[in-house]
C-alpha positions as CSV (number, residue, x, y, z in Angstrom):
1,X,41.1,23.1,17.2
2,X,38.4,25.1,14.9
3,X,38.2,22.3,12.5
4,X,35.1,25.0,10.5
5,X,38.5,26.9,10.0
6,X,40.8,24.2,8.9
7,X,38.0,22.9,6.4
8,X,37.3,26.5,5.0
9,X,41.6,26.7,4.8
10,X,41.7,23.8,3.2
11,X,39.3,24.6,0.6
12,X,41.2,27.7,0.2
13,X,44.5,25.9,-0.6
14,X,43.1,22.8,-2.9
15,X,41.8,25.6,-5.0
16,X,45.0,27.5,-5.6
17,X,46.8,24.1,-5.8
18,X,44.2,23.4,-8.8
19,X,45.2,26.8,-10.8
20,X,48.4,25.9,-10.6
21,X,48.1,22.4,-11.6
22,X,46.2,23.5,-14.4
23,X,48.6,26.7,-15.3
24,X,51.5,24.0,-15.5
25,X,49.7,21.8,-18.3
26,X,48.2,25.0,-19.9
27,X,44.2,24.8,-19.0
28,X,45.1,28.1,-17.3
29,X,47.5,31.0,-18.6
30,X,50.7,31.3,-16.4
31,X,50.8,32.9,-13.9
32,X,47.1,33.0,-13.1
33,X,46.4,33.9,-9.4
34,X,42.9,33.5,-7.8
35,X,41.2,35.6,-5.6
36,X,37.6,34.8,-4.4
37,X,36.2,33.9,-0.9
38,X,35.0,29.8,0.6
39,X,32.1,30.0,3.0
40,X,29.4,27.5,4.1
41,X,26.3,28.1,2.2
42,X,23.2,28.7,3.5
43,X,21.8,25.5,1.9
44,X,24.0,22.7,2.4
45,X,22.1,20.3,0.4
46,X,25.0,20.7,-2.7
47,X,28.1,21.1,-0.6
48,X,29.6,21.8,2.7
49,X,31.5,25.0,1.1
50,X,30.6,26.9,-1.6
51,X,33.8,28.8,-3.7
52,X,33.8,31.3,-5.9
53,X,37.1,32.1,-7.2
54,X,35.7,30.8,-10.7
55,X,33.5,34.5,-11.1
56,X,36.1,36.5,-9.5
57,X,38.8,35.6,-11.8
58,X,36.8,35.7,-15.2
59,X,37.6,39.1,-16.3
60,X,40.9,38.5,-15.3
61,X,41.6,35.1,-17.3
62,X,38.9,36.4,-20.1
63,X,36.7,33.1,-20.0
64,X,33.5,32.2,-18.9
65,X,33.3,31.4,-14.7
66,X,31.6,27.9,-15.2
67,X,34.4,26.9,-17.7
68,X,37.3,28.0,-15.0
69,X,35.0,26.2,-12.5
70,X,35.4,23.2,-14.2
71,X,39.5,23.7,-15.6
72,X,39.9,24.1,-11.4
73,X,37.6,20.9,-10.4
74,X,39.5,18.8,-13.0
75,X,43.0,19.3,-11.6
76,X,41.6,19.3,-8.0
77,X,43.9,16.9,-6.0
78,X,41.0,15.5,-3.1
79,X,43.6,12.5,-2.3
80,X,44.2,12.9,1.9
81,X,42.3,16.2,2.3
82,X,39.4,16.4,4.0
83,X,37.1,16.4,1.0
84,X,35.4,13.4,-0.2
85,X,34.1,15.6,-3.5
86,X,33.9,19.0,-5.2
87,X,31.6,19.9,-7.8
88,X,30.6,22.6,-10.1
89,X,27.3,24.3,-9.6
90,X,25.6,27.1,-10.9
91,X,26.9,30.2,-12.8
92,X,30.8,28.7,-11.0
93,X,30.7,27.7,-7.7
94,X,33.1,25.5,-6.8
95,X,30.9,23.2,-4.1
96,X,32.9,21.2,-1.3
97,X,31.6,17.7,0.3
98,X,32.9,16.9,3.6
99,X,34.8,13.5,3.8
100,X,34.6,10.9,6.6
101,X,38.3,11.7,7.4
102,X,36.7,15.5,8.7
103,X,34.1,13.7,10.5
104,X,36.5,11.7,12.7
105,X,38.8,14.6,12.9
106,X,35.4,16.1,15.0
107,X,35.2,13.7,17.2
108,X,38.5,12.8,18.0
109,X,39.0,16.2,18.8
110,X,36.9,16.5,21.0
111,X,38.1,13.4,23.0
112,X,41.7,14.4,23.1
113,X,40.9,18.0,24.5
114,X,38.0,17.1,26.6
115,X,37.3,20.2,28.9
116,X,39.2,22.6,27.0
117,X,37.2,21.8,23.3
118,X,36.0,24.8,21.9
119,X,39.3,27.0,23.3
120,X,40.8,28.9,20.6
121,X,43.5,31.0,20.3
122,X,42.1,34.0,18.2
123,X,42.6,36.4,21.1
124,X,46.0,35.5,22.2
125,X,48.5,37.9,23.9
126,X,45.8,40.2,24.5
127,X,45.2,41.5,28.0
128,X,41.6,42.6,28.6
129,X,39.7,43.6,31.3
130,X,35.6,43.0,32.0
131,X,33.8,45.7,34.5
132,X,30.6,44.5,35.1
133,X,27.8,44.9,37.8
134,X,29.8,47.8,39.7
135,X,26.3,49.1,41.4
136,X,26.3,51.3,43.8
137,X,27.2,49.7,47.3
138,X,24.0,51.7,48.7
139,X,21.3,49.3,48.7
140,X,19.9,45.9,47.0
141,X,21.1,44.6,43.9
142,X,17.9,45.1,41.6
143,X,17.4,43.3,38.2
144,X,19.6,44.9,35.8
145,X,22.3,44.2,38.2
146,X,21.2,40.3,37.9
147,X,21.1,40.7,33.8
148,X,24.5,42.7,33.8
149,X,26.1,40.3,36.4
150,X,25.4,37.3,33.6
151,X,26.0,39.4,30.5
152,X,29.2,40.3,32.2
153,X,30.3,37.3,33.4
154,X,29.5,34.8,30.5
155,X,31.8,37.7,28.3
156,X,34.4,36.9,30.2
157,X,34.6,33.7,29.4
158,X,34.1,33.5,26.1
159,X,37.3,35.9,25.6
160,X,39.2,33.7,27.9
161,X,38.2,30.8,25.8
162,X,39.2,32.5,22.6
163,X,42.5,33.2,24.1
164,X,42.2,36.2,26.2
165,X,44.2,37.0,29.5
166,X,40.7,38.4,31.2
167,X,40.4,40.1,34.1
168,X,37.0,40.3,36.4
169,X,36.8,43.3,37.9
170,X,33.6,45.2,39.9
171,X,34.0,48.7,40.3
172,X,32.7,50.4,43.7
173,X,31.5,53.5,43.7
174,X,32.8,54.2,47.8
175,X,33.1,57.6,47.1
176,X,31.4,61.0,45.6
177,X,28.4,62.3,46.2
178,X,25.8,58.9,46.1
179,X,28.1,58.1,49.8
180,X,27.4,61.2,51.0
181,X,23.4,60.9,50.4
182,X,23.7,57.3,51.7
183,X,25.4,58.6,55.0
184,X,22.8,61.4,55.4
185,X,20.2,58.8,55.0
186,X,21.2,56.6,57.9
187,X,21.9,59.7,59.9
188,X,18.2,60.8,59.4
189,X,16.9,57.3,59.9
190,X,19.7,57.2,63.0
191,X,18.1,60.8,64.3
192,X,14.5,58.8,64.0
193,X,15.5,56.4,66.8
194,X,16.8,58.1,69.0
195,X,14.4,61.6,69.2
196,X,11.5,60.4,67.1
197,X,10.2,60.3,63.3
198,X,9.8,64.4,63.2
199,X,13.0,64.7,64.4
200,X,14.6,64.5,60.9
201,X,13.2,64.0,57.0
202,X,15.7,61.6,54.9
203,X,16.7,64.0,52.1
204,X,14.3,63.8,49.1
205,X,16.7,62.6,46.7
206,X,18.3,60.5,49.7
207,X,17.8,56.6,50.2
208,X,14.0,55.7,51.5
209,X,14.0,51.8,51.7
210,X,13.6,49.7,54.5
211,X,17.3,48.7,54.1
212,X,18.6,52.1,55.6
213,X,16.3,51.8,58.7
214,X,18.2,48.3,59.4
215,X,21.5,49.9,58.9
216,X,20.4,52.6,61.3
217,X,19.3,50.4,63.6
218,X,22.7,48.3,63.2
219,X,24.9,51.1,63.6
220,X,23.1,52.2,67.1
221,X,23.6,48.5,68.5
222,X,27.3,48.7,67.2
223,X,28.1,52.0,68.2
224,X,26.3,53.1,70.7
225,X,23.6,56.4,70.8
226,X,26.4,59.8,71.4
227,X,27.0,59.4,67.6
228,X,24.3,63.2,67.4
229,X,26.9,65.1,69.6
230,X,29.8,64.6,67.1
231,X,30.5,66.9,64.5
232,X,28.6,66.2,61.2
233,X,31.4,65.2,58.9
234,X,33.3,62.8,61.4
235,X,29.2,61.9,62.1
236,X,28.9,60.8,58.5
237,X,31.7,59.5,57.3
238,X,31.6,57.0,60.0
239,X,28.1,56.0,58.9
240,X,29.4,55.4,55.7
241,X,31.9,53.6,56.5
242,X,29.2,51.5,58.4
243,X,26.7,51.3,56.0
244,X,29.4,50.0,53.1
245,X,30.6,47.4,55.8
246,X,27.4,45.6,56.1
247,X,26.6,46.4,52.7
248,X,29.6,45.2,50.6
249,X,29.7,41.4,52.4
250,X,25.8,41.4,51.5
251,X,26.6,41.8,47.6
252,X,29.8,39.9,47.1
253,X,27.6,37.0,48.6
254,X,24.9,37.1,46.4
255,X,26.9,37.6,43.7
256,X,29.0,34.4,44.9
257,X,25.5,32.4,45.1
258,X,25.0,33.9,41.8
259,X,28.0,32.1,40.3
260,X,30.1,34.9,40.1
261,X,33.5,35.8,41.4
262,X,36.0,38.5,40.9
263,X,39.4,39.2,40.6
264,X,39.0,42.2,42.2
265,X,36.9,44.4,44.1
266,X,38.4,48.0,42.8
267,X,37.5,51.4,45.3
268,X,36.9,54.6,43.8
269,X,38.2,56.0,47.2
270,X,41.5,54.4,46.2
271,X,41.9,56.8,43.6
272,X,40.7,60.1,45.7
273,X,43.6,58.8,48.9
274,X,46.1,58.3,46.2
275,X,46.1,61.5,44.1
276,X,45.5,59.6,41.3
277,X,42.6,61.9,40.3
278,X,44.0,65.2,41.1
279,X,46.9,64.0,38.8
280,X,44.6,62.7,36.1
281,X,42.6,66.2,35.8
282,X,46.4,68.0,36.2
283,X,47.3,66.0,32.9
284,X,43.9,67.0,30.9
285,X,45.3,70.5,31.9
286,X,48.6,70.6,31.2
287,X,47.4,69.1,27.9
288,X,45.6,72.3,27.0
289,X,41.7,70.7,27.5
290,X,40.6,72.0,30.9
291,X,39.7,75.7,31.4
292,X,38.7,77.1,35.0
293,X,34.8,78.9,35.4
294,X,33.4,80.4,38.2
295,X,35.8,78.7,40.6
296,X,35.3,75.2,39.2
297,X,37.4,73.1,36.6
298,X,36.3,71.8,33.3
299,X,36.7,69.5,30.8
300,X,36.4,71.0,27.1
301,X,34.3,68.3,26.1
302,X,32.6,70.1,23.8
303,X,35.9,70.9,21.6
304,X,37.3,67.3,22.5
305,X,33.9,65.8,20.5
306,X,33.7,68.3,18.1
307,X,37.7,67.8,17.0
308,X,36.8,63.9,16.5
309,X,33.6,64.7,14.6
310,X,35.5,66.7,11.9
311,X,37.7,64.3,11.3
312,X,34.7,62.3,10.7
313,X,33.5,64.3,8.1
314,X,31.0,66.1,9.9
315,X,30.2,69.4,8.7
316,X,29.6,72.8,11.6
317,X,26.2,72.2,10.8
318,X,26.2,69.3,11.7
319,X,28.2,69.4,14.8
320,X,26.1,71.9,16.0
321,X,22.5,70.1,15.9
322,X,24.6,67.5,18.2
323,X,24.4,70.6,21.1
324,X,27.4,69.3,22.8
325,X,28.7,70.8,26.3
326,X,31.4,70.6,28.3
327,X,31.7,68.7,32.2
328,X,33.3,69.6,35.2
329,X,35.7,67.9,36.8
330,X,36.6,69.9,39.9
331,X,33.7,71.4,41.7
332,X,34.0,75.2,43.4
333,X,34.4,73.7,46.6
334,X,37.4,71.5,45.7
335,X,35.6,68.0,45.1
336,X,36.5,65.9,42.0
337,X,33.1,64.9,40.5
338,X,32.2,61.2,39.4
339,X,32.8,61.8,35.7
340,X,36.6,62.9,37.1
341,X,36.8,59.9,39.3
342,X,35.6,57.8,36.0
343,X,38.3,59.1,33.6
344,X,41.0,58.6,36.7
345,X,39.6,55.1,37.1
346,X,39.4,54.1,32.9
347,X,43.4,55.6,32.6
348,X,44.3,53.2,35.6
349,X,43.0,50.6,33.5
350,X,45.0,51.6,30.1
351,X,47.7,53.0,31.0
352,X,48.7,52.5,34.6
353,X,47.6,48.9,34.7
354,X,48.2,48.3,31.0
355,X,44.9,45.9,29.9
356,X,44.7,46.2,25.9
357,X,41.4,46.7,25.9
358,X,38.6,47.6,28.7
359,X,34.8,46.3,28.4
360,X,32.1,47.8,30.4
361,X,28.5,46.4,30.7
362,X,26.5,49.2,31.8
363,X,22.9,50.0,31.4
364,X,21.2,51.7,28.3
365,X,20.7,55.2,30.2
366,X,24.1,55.4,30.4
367,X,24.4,56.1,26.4
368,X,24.9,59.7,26.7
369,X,28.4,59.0,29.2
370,X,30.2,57.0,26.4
371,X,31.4,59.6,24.1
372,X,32.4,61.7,26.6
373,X,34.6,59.0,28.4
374,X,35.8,57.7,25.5
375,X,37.0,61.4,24.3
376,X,38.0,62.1,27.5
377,X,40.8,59.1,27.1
378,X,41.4,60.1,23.9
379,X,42.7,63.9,25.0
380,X,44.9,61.3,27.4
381,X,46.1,59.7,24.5
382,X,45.0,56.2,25.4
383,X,42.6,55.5,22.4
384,X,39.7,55.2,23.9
385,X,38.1,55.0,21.0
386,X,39.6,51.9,20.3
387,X,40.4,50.7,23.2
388,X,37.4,51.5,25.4
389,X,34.1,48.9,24.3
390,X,30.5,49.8,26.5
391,X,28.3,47.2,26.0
392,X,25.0,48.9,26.5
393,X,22.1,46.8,27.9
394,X,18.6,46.8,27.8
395,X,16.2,46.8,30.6
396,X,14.4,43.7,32.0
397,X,10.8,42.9,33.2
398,X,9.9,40.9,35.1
399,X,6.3,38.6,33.8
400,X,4.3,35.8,35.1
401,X,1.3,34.7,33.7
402,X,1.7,37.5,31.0
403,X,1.6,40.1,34.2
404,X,4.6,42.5,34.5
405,X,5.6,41.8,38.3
406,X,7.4,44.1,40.2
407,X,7.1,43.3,44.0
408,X,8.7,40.3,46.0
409,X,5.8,37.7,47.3
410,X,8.1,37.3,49.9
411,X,8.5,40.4,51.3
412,X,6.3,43.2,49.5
413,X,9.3,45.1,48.3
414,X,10.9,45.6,44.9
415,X,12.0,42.6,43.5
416,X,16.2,42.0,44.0
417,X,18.6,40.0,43.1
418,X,18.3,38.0,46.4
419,X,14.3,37.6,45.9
420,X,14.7,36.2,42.6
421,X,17.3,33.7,43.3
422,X,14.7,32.9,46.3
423,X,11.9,31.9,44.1
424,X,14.1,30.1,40.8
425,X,17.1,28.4,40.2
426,X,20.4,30.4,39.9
427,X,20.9,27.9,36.2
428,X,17.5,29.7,35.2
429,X,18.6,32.7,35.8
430,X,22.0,32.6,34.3
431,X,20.3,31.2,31.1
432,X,17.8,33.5,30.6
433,X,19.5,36.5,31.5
434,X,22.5,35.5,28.6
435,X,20.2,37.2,25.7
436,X,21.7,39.9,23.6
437,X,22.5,42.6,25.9
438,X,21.0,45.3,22.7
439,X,17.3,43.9,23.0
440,X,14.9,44.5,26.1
441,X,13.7,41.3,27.6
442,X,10.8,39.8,29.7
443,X,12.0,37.4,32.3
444,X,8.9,34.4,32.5
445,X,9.6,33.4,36.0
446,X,7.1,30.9,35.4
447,X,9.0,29.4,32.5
448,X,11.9,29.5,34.6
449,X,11.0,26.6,36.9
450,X,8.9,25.0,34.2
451,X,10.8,21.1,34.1
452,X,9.5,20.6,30.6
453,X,10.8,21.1,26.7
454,X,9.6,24.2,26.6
455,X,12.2,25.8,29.1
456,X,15.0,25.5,27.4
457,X,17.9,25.3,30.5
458,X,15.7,22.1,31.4
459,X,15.6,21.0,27.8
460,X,19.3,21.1,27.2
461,X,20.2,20.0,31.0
462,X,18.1,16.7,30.1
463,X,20.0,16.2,27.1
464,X,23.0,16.0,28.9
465,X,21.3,13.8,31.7
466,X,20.1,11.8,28.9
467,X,23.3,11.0,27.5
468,X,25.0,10.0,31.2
469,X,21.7,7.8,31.9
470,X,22.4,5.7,28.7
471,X,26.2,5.8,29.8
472,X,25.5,4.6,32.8
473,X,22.9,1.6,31.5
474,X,25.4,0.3,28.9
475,X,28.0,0.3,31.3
476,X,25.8,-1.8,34.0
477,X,25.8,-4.1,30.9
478,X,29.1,-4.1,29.9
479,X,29.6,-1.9,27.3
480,X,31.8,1.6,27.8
481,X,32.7,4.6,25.3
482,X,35.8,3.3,23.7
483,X,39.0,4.7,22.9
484,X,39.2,6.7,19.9
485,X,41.5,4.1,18.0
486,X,38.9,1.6,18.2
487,X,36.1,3.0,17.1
488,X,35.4,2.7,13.1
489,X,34.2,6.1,12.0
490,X,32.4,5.3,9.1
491,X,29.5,3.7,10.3
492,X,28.5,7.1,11.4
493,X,26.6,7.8,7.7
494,X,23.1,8.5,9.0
495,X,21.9,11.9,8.2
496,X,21.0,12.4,12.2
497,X,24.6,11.3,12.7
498,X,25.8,13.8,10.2
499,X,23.9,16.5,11.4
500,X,24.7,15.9,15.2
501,X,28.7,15.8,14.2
502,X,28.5,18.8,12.4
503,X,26.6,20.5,15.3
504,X,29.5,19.2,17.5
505,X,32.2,20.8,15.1
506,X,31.0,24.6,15.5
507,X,31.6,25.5,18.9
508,X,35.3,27.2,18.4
509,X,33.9,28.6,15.7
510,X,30.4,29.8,18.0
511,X,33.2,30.9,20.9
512,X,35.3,33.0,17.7
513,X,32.2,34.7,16.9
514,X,30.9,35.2,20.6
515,X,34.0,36.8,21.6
516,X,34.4,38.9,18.3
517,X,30.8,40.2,18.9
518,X,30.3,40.7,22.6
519,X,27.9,38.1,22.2
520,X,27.8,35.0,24.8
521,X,24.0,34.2,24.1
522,X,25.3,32.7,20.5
523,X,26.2,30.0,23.3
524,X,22.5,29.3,24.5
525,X,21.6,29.3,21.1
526,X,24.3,26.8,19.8
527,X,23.6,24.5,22.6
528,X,20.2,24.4,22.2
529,X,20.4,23.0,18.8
530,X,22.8,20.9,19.5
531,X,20.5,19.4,22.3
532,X,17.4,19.2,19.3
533,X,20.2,17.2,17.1
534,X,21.2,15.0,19.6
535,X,17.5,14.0,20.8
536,X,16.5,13.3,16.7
537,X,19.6,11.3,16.7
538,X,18.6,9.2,20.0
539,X,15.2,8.6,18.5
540,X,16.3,7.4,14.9
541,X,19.5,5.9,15.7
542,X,19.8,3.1,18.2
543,X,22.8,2.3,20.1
544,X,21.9,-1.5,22.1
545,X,20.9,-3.8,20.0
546,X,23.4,-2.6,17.2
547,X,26.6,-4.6,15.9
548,X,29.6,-4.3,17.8
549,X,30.9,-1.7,15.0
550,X,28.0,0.8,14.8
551,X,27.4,0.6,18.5
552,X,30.4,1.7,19.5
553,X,30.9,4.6,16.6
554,X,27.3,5.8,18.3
555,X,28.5,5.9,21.9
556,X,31.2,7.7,21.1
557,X,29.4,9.7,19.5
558,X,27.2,10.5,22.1
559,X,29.8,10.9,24.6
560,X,31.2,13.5,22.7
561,X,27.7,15.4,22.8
562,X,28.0,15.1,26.3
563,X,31.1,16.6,26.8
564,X,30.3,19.6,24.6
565,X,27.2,20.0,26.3
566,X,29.1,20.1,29.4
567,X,31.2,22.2,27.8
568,X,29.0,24.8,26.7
569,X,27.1,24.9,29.6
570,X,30.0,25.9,31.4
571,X,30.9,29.1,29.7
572,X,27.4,30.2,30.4
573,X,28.0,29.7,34.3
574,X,25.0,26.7,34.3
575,X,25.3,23.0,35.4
576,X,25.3,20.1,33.6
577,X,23.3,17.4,35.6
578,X,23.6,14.1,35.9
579,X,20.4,12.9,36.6
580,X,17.2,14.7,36.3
C-alpha cells in the first residue's frame, strides 16, 4: 500500500468535504467546486502537505485566498482521518499534519506484507518486456556490458514491483555479418596452427584477442586438423557454430555469477531460418516504404522521418539541416542486413509476441539507430513511437587511486566482466553500476572493497546487520519484535522516530517513480537515507533499558527498517547480511 498516496488522497477529499460543508451553511456560494493540487512541500517544518485549492478558486468564488483558506479549515472534519491538524499559512495554503493513526498505518503495513512492501499496482495488466546486455556472443563481456547488465536488470524489477508482467530477455546476435568476421577469425588463427603465423593475417576489422587463439586451438582438439580441405562456407559456418558453443555457456555463466538470469536467450538466426525477416521487409514493401537500387532493397527512411517530423511542426528547412538518409535492408547479394534483422526482431516483440511495451538498454553510440527503429515500426503500424523506450547509457571508467585503469592485473588484458568480478564483490558492483544510466560514471574500484561509511553498499549492508545484531541480543535476553496489536504506537514521538517512519513510508512511492522514469538508482538513493535515519535513530533513541511500552514500539520499529532494507536491497540485485 502507497500510504504517500492515500495521505495526499485523503487531503484531497477532506478539502472538498470542507467546501461543501461550508456551501451547505452558506460560508461558501452553492455549488462551489475546488480545483487545486496537495503535494508535500519542500519544507516540512509547517505541514506534511501543503494545499492550494484556496488560490485557485479565488477568482472563481470572488474573495480573497487566505479567507477561503480559513472558511475551508473551519468546516474541515479531521475526526478518524489520518490528520492530526491543518492550518492556514501564507497567501492560502491549506497545510496538513500527519496524525499518529498514519504513523502506525506505516508500520503495520509493512509487517503485514513483509517481502512484498513497496509492490504497487500502478503498472498492472501491462505486459513489458526488458532487452538488456544482448552483446555480441564474439568475445568477453567488457564494462558496459557489466553497467547495462545492472541498469537492465534492476529495471526489471522495479516494473515488476510496480505491477508489471516483465519479461527478461537477451538478444543474440548469432547471425549477420559480426559471425561471419568471428568465423574468419578463428579460421585465420586455425590456418596459424596448422601451416604457420604467415600462413594467414586475421582480417583487419576481424577479432585479434587472445580469446580467438583459444577457440582455434579448441576447435583443432575437438575437430580434428582436415577442417583447410573443406569448402570455405561449410569451413566457417562450422567454426561459428564452434566458437558460439564455447562462447555462449562462458556469458550466461558470468552473467549467472553476476546475479542475473533470463527468461530467454532469443537467436537472431531464429528469425533468418524462419522467414520471419523476409516477411517483415515484404510487409514494409507491400506497404509502399521500400524501393529497390542497384540490386539491393531499401527502407525509405528518409520519407518515414521526414513524414513524422511534419507532423511535428517542423518546417522543409528544418527537415533538411537534419540530412536524413535512407537504409537497406536487403543487400545485392541477397543478405538481410542487421538493421532488417532488428526491425524483424522489435515486430516479434509487438506484434507477434504481443508485449505492450518494449525497453532496450543500449549504449549511448547507439543514438543515431533509435529514430530509425522506431519509424521503422511505425511504417509497421506498431507505434513504435510509443511503444518502443531505448534507454541510452553512458560509458564507464574504470579509476583507482584517481588513475583511469584499463588493463586486468590479473592477466594484462582489457579489463571484463569476469576480471572485475575477480578483484570486488558482485554487491559492489551491482550497486555502483545502478547510477542513472544518462550520466557517464567512474567506477572507484578502490571504494568498492572499502568496508567503511564511505562505501555506501557497506554502509547500508551494516545498517541492516545492525538491526539483526540488536535482534539477535534482545532476543538472547528475552525480548522479541512483538505483534503488531501489542505494540502502543504513540510512544514513537521522537523527531528521529518521526523521521525514520516517514523514510519507511516512501518506498511504493520511490518504486512508482523508479518505474515511471526508468530510474532504479532512485532505489540506492532512498536506501541510503534510510540507512543515515535509522543510524541517528539508534544513537538518540535507546531500545534496552526503556519501559516495557517504548521498548517494544522501538523494536518494532526497527524491525521494520530491517525488512525494508532487505527489501530494497533486493530490487537492486544486492544482499542483505546478517552479520558483518
Amino acid at each position: 500500500m502507497n500510504l504517500i498516496e492515500k495521505a495526499k488522497q485523503e487531503a484531497e477529499s477532506l478539502v472538498q468535504r470542507a467546501c461543501r460543508a461550508a456551501a451547505e451553511d452558506g460560508a461558501l456560494p452553492c455549488g462551489a467546486t475546488l480545483s487545486g493540487i496537495v503535494e508535500i512541500p519542500k519544507d516540512t517544518a509547517n505541514g506534511d502537505y501543503a494545499a492550494n485549492h484556496a488560490m485557485a478558486a479565488a477568482k472563481q468564488l470572488r474573495a480573497a485566498p487566505r479567507k477561503i483558506a480559513e472558511t475551508l479549515a473551519a468546516h474541515m472534519a479531521l475526526a478518524g482521518s489520518l490528520f492530526d491538524s491543518v492550518e492556514v499559512a501564507g497567501p492560502g495554503f491549506l497545510n496538513f499534519r500527519l496524525g499518529s493513526r498514519w504513523y502506525a498505518a506505516v508500520l503495520e503495513n509493512i509487517a503485514a506484507e513483509g517481502a512484498d512492501y513497496g509492490r504497487t499496482d500502478d503498472l498492472k495488466g501491462q505486459k513489458i518486456m526488458v532487452e538488456f546486455v544482448s552483446a555480441n556472443p564474439t568475445g568477453p563481456m567488457h564494462m558496459g556490458n557489466a553497467r547495462g547488465g545492472v541498469l537492465g536488470d534492476a529495471l526489471s524489477e522495479v516494473l515488476s514491483r510496480a505491477g508489471a508482467d516483465v519479461w527478461r530477455e537477451f538478444y543474440v546476435n548469432d547471425a549477420g555479418n559480426q559471425i561471419e568476421k568471428f568465423a574468419a577469425s578463428i579460421e585465420a588463427r586455425y590456418t596459424q596452427l596448422l601451416r604457420g603465423e604467415a600462413a594467414a593475417e586475421v582480417p583487419e576489422d576481424g577479432y585479434h584477442g587472445e580469446d580467438i587463439r583459444a577457440l582455434a586451438q579448441g576447435f583443432r582438439d575437438t575437430e580434428g586438423d582436415g577442417w583447410l580441405d573443406k569448402p570455405q562456407a561449410e569451413r566457417r559456418a562450422e567454426m561459428a557454430r564452434y566458437g558460439l558453443s564455447q562462447n555462449l555457456p562462458k556469458m550466461k555463466s558470468d552473467l549467472q555469477r553476476y546475479g542475473i538470469e533470463y527468461d530467454e536467450w532469443f537467436l537472431e538466426s531464429g528469425l533468418h531460418s524462419s522467414g520471419f525477416v523476409a516477411q517483415t521487409v515484404e510487409r514494409l514493401g507491400e506497404l509502399g516504404y521500400t524501393y529497390e537500387k542497384d540490386g539491393a532493397v531499401w527502407l525509405a527512411t528518409s520519407r518515414i522521418l521526414a513524414e513524422k517530423e511534419r507532423a511535428a511542426g517542423k518546417t522543409p528547412e528544418a527537415i533538411e539541416k537534419l540530412g536524413l538518409k535512407d537504409d537497406v535492408l536487403r543487400r545485392a547479394n541477397g543478405f538481410y542486413t542487421y538493421f532488417a534483422a532488428d526491425i524483424a526482431y522489435h515486430r516479434s516483440k509487438l506484434e507477434q509476441r504481443g508485449f505492450d511495451r518494449a525497453i532496450n538498454i543500449w549504449g549511448a553510440d547507439h543514438h543515431g539507430h533509435v529514430a530509425r527503429l522506431k519509424g521503422a515500426l511505425d511504417a509497421l503500424g506498431l507505434d513504435g513511437e510509443r511503444r518502443l523506450d531505448i534507454v541510452l547509457m553512458q560509458l564507464v571508467r574504470l579509476v583507482r587511486d584517481g588513475e583511469v585503469v584499463r588493463m586486468s592485473k590479473r592477466t594484462g588484458k582489457a579489463i571484463s566482466l569476469s576480471d572485475l568480478l575477480d578483484e570486488i564483490p558482485v554487491d559492489a558492483a551491482r550497486w555502483f553500476f545502478n547510477a542513472r544510466a544518462e550520466t557517464q560514471m567512474d567506477f572507484d574500484l578502490g571504494l568498492a572493497v572499502r568496508q567503511d561509511s564511505e562505501n555506501p553498499v557497506y554502509y547500508v549492508q551494516y545498517a541492516h546487520a545492525r538491526i539483526c545484531s540488536v535482534l539477535r541480543t534482545l532476543a538472547a535476553d528475552g525480548m522479541t519484535v512483538p505483534a503488531p496489536e501489542d505494540v502502543d504506537f504513540s510512544r514513537l514521538t521522537h523527531e528521529r522516530e518521526i523521521a525514520l517512519i516517514k523514510q519507511l513510508s516512501l518506498l511504493p512511492e520511490e518504486i512508482r517513480l523508479a518505474a515511471r522514469d526508468y530510474n532504479p538508482s532512485r532505489i540506492g538513493a532512498y536506501v541510503t537515507e534510510l540507512s543515515a535515519r535509522f543510524h541517528r535513530f539508534y544513537t538518540d533513541c535507546r531500545i534496552k533499558g526503556e519501559d516495557q511500552a517504548t521498548a517494544c514500539a522501538r523494536l518494532f520499529l526497527a524491525d521494520c527498517t530491517r525488512q525494508v532494507i532487505e527489501n530494497s536491497l533486493s530490487i537492486l540485485g544486492v544482499s542483505a547480511p546478517e552479520r558483518m
